[in-house]
LOLUMDREN-167349 format. One record per residue (C-alpha): x, y negated, z negated. Coordinates in Angstrom, 1 decimal, decimal comma. Example, Ala and Ser with C-alpha at 12.3 -4.5 7.8 and 13.67 -1.06 7.14 Angstrom:
{rec {12,3; 4,5; -7,8}}
{rec {13,7; 1,1; -7,1}}
// end
This chain:
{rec {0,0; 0,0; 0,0}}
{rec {1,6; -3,7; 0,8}}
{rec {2,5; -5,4; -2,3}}
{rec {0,2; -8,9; -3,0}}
{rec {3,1; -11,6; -1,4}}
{rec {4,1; -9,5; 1,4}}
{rec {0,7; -9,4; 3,3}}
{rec {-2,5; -11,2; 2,5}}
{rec {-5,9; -10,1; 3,4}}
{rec {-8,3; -13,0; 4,3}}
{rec {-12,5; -12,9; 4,7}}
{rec {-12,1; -15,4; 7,4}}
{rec {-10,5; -15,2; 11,2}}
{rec {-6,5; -16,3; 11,5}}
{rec {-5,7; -17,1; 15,0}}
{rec {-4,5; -14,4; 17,0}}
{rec {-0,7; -14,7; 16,9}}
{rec {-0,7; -14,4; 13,1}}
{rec {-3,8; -11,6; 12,6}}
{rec {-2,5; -8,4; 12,3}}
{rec {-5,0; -5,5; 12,0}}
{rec {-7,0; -7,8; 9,3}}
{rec {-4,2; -9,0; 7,7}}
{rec {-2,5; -12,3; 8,1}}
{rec {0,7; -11,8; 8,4}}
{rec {3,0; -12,9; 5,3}}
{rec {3,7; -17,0; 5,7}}
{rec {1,2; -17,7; 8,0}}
{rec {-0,7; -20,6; 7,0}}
{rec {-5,0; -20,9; 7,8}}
{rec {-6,1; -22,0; 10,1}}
{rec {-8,5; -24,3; 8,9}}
{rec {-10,5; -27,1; 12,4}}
{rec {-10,7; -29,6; 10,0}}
{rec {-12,4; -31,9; 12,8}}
{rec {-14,8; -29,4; 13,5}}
{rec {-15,9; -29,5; 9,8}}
{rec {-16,0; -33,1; 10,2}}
{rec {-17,5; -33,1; 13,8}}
{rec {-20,3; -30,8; 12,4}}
{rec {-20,9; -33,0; 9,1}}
{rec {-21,7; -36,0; 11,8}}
{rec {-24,2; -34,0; 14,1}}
{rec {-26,1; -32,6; 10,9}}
{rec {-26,2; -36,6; 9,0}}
{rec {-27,0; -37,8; 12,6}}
{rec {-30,1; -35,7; 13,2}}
{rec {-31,6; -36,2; 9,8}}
{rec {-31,2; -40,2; 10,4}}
{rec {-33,3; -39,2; 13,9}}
{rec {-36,0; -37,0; 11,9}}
{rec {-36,3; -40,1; 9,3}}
{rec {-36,7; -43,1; 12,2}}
{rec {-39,5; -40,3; 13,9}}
{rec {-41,0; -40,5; 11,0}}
{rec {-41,3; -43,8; 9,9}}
{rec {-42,5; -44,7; 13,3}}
{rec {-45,5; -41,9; 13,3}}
{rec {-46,3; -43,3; 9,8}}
{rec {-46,6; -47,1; 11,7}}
{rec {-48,1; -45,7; 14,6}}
{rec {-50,7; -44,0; 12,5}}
{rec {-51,5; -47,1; 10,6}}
{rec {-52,0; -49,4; 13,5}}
{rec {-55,0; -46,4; 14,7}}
{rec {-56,1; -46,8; 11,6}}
{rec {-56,3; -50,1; 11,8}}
{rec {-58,1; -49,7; 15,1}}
{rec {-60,9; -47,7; 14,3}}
{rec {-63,3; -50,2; 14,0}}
{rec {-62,6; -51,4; 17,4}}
{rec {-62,8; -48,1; 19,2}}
{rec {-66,0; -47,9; 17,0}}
{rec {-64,6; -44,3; 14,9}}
{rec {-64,4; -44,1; 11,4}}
{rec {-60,7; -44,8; 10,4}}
{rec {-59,6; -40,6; 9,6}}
{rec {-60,9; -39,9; 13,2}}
{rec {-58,2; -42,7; 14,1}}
{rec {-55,6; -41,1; 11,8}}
{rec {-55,5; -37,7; 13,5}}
{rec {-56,0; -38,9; 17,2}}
{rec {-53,3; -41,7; 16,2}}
{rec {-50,5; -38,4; 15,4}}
{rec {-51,6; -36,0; 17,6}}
{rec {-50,9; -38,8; 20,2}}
{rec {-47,7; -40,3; 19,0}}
{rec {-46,1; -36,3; 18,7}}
{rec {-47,3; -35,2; 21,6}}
{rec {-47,2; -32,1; 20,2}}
{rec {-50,1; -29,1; 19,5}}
{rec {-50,6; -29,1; 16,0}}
{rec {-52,6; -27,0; 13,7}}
{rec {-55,3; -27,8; 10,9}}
{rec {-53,0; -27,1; 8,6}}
{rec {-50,2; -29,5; 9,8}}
{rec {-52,6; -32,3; 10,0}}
{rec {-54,0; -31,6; 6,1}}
{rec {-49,9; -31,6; 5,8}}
{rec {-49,2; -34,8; 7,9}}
{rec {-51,4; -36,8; 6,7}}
{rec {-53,1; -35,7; 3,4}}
{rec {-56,4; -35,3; 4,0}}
{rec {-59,0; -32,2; 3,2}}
{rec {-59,5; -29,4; 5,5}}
{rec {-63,5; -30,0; 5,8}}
{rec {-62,7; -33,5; 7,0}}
{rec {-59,8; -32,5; 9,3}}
{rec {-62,5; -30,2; 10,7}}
{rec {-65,3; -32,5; 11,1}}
{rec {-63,4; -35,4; 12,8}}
{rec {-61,0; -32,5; 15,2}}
{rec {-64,6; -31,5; 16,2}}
{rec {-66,0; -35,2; 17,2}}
{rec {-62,6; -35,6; 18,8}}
{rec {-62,8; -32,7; 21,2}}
{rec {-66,8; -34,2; 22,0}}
{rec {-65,4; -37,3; 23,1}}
{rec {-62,5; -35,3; 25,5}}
{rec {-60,1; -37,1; 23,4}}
{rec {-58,3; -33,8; 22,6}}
{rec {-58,0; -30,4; 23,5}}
{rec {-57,7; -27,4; 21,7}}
{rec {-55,0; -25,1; 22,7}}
{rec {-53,7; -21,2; 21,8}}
{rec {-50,3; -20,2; 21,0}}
{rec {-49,5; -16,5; 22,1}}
{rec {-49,5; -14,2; 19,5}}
{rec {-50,8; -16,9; 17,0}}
{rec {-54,4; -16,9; 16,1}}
{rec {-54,5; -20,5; 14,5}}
{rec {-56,3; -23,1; 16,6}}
{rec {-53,8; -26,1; 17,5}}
{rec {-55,1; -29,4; 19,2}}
{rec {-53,1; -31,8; 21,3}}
{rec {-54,5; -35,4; 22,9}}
{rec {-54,6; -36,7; 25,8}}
{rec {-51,2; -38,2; 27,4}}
{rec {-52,9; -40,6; 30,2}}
{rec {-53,4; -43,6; 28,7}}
{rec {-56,2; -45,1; 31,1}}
{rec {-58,2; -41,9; 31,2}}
{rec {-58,2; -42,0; 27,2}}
{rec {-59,8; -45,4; 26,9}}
{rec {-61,9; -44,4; 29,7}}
{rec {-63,5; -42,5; 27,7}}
{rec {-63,9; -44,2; 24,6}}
{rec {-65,4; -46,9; 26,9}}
{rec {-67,7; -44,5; 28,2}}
{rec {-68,5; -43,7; 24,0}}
{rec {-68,7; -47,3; 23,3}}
{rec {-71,1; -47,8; 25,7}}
{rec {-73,1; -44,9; 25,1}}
{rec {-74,0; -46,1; 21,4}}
{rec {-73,7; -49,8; 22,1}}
{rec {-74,9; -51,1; 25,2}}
{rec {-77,3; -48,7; 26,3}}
{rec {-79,4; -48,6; 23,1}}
{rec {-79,6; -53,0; 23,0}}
{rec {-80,8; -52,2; 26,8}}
{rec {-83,0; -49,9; 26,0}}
{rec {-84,8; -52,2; 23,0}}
{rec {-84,9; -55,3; 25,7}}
{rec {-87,0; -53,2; 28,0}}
{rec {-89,3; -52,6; 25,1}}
{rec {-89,3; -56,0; 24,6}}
{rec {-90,0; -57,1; 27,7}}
{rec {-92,7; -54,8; 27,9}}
{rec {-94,2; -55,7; 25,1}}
{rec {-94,4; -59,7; 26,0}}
{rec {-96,5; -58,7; 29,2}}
{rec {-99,8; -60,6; 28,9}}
{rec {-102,2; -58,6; 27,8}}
{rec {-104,7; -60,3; 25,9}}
{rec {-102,6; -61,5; 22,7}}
{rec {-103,8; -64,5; 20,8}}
{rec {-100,0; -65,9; 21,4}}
{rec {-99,9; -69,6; 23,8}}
{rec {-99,2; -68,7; 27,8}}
{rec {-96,1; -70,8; 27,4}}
{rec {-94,9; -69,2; 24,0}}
{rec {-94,6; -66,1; 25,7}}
{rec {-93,0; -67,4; 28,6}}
{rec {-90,6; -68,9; 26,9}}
{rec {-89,5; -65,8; 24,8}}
{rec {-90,0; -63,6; 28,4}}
{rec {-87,5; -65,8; 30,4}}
{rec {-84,5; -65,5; 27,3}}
{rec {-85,2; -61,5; 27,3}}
{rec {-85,2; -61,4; 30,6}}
{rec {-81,9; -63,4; 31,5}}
{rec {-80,4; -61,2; 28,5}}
{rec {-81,4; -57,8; 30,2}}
{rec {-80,1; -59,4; 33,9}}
{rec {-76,9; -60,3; 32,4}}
{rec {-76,3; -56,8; 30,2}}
{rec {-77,6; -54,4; 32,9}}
{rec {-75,0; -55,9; 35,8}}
{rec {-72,8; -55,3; 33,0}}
{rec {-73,6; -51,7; 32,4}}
{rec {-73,6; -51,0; 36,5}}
{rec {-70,2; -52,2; 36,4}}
{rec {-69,1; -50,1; 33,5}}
{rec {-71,0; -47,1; 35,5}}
{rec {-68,5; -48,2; 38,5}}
{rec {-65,5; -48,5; 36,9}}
{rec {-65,9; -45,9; 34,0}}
{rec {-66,9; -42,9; 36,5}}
{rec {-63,1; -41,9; 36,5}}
{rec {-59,6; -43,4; 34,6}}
{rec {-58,7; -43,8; 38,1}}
{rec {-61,5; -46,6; 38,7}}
{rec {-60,6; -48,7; 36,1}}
{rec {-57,1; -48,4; 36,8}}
{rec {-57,9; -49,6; 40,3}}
{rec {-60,1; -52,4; 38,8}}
{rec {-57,7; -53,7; 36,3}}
{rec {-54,7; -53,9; 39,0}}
{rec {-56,5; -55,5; 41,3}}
{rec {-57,8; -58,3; 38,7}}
{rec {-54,1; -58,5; 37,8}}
{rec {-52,7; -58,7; 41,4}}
{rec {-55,5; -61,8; 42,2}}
{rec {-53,8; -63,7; 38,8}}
// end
């Protein structure tokens, strides 16, 4: 057996002019990459400064659609989980939403459901994975299309709908109101529903596709 100075048995690889059958040969020094160590030390610090800035912007990003809920008329945790799943781009799960952004499972449920109404997101399958993941839309003008489309839907059409009746209901028809009283109120109604019904044929027009009001908005901008 060789004696403890002569040869020295190591755990780690000597280079190969100084390994001899798993020994390093007696006087041979390690050899340790140093920079390598170092090199590796950078990549690792540098990545976790990457995975912090990626998340501090999601958490901003997620505000500001919560913020904007009340335009896009959705309550502000529909917002939340539309604003991540469109800032990852990625297909996450129920559970990494509940993770994300701290909220219960019934209400990541019941918002994920109104999202996928509105065509908003999409649910998608991983192979050999029997969770249900969701990702959103990427094209920006067919996403606002569509909560256009929504906002009209519940807003417009129903203030339409109630000027009709209106309307219908100022038709002479043997109320003890004055002729002219009735006129008067006829004429406002009636210059209200002109003016919001050419607005709803052109929301019909340009809301039929993302691509029509894309075509409608760059031709507005190109005639500034």
């Amino acid at each position: 057996m060789p004696q403890c100075g002569a040869t020295l048995r190591v755990a780690w690889a000597a280079s190969p002019g100084t390994r001899l059958n798993g020994y390093l040969a007696f006087g041979a020094r390690p050899q340790y990459n140093f920079h390598s160590f170092l090199k590796g030390m950078k990549i690792m610090k540098t990545r976790k400064v990457e995975r912090q800035r990626l998340q501090a912007v999601e958490e901003q990003f997620v505000e500001l659609w919560n913020n904007m809920a009340s335009l896009w008329g959705i309550n502000p945790t529909m917002a939340r989980i539309h604003g991540l799943l469109y800032i990852t781009g990625a297909a996450l799960s129920m559970d990494d939403l509940m993770d994300k952004l701290a909220i219960s499972r019934g209400n990541v449920s019941m918002n994920l459901t109104k999202l996928v109404e509105w065509g908003l997101v999409h649910r998608v399958h991983k192979r050999g994975d029997r969770k249900e993941y969701y990702e959103s839309l990427s094209d920006v003008w067919e996403m606002f299309t569509l909560v256009a489309n929504q906002r009209k839907r519940r807003e417009i059409d129903p203030i339409i709908n109630t000027l009709r009746r209106c309307k219908e209901e100022l038709t002479p028809n043997g109320s003890l109101a004055a002729p002219d009283e009735i006129e008067k109120r006829l004429q406002r109604i009636n210059s209200l529903l002109k003016f919001l019904t050419m607005v709803d044929s052109l929301a019909q027009r340009f809301f039929e596709s993302h691509r029509g009001l894309r075509e409608a908005v760059e031709l507005l901008a190109q005639e500034e």
